[in-house]
C-alpha positions in Angstrom: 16.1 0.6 -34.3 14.3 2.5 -31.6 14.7 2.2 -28.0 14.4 4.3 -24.8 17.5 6.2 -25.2 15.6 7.7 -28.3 12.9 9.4 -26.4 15.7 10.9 -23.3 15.1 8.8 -20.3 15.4 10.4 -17.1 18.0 9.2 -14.9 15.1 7.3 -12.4 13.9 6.1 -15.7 16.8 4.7 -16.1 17.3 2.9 -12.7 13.9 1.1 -13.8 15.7 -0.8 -16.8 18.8 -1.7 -14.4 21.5 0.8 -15.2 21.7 1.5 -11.4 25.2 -0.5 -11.7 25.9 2.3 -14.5 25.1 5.4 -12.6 28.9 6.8 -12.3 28.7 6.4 -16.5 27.8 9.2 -18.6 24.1 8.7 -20.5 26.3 8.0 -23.6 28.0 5.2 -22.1 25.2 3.8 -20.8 23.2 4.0 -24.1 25.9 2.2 -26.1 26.5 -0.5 -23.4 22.6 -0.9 -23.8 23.2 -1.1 -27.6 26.3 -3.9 -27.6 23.0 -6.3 -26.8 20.7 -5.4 -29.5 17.4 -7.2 -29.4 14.6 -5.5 -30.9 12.3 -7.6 -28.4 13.8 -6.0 -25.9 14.1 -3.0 -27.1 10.3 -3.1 -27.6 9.4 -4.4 -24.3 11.5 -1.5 -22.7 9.6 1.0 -24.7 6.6 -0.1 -23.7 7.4 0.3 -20.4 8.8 3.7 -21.1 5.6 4.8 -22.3 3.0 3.3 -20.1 5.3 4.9 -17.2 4.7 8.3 -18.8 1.0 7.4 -19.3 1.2 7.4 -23.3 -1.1 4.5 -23.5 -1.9 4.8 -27.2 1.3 4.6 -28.0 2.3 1.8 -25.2 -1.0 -0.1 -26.9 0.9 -0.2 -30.2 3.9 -1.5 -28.5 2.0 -4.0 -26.9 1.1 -5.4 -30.1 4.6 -5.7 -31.3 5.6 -8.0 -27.8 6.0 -11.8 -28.2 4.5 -13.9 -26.0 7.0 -14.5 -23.6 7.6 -10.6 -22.9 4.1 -10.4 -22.9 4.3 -12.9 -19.7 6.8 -10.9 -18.2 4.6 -8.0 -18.1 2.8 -9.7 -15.4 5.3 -10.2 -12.8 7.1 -6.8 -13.5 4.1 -4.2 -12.8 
């Protein structure tokens, strides 16, 4: 299962998905506290912010498409 922690997050990357609670943690404990709640919708919607942060919107497109309906709804209130 991908995620974010596949494609090296930076450390303010990571403060956008919430780990600023987890900053004293080492990027390894983070990512497998972030992979004790596996959810691929999740994991999805995270990517796809990932990438349309870095500006690879052909690859955050493809995401997009992948995004239920609800996540998709939450897209609206987090930008």
């Amino acid at each position: 299962m991908e995620t974010i922690f596949d494609h090296n997050p930076t450390k303010e990357e990571l403060k956008r998905f919430g780990f600023r609670e987890y900053e004293t943690f080492s990027i390894q404990e983070q990512k497998d506290f972030y992979l004790n709640h596996p959810s691929v919708d999740t994991y999805n919607y995270h990517l796809y912010i990932l990438f349309s942060i870095r500006g690879n919107d052909e690859r955050a497109k493809k995401l997009y498409q992948k995004l239920s309906s609800d996540y998709k709804g939450l897209l609206m209130q987090d930008f």
